[in-house]
N, C-alpha and C positions, 0 to 999 in steps of 0.2 A: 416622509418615509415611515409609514406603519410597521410596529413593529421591530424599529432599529433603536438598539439602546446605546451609546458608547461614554465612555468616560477617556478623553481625550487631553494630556494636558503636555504641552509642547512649551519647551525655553528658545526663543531664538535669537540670535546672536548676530549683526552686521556691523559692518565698519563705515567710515566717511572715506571715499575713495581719495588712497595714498595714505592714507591715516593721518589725514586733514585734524590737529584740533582747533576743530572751527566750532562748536555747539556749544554757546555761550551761557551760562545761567542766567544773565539777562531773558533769554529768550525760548529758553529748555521747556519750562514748562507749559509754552502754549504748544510749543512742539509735541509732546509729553500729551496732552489733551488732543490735539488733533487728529496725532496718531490713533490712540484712542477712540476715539469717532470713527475711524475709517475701519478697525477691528469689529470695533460694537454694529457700524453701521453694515457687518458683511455676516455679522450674525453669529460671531464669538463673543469668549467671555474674556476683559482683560484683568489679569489677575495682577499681573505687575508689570511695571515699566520705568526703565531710571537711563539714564544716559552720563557717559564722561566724555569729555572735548572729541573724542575720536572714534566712539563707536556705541552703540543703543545696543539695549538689552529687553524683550519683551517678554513677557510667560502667559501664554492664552489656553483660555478651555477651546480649546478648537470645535467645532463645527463640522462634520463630516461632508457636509454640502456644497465646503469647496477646499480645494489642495492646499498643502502648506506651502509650495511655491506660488501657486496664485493669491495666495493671499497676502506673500513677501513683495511680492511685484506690483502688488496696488499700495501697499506699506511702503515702498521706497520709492515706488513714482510719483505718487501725490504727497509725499512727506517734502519730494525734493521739489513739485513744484511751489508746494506751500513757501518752504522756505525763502525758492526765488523770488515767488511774488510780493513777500513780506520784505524782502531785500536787510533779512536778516547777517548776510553775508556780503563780503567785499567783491567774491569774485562767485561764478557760475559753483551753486551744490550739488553735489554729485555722490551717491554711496556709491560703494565701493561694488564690483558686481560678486555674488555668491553671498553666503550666509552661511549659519551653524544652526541646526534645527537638532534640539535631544528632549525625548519623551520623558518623563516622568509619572510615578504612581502617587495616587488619591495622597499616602504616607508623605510622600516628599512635598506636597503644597509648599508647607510654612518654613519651610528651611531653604526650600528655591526664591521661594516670597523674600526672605530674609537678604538672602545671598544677592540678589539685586536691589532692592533698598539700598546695600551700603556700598553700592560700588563706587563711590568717591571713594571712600575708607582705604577699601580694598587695594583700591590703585595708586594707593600713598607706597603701597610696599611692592607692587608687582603691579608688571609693564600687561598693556593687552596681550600681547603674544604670547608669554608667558600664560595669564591666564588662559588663553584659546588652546593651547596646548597643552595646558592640565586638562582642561573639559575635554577634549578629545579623547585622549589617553582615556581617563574616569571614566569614558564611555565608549572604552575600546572602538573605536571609530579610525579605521585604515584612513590615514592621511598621504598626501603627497609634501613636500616641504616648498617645493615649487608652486603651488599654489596656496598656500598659506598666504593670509590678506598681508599686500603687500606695504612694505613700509615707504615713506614718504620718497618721494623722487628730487632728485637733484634738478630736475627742468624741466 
């Protein structure tokens, strides 16, 4: 695309469907690298990525070349089959369906950079929901509560 300049920088935000904590530190960071791969390999930048037992957090220089949902949906389909076929997990992985996608400026880099780095920290004192629900709100972002990522299911 001659001509197209943009400066693109997207946080996104999904869950382990039911808010599964299944994503073990044992195994995080090959997860953590692979995703990785599939980001770089679609022609983004990955600026940061950290995960806790129950939900990933990524922040990319996006790429105009392809959508931030198609690029969520190669992110969670090959992440979960990764994980099948590693047999990282007890029973079938699965994210959760939907995501939180929020832009940020050039300014806010090293403070969203920061803000994922320490999300073990972070969620010593507040729950994901919590969290997803500040981030919402901070980014005045019309929510339904019925669709907020659902919490674990009794069966």
């Amino acid at each position: 695309m001659s001509n197209t300049y943009t400066q693109l920088y997207i946080h996104c935000v999904f869950a382990v469907k039911f808010r599964q904590a299944v994503i073990e530190p044992d195994w995080e960071d090959r997860l953590h690298m692979y995703i990785t791969g599939i980001v770089q390999n679609n022609g983004h930048k990955m600026l940061a990525i950290n995960s806790v037992p129950d939900h990933m957090h990524l922040f990319v220089g996006l790429n105009p070349k392809q959508s931030i949902s198609e690029l969520l949906m190669l992110v969670k389909g090959d992440s979960s089959e990764f994980i099948n076929k590693q047999r990282f997990t007890k029973r079938k992985f699965q994210w959760q369906d939907g995501y939180g996608a929020f832009s940020h400026s050039r300014s806010q880099i090293n403070g969203v950079v920061r803000y994922i780095l320490k999300q073990k920290e972070h969620h010593s004192e507040k729950t994901f929901r919590e969290e997803y629900l500040e981030i919402l709100k901070k980014n005045n972002v019309d929510y339904d509560e019925r669709y907020i990522f659902q919490e674990l299911s009794d069966g």
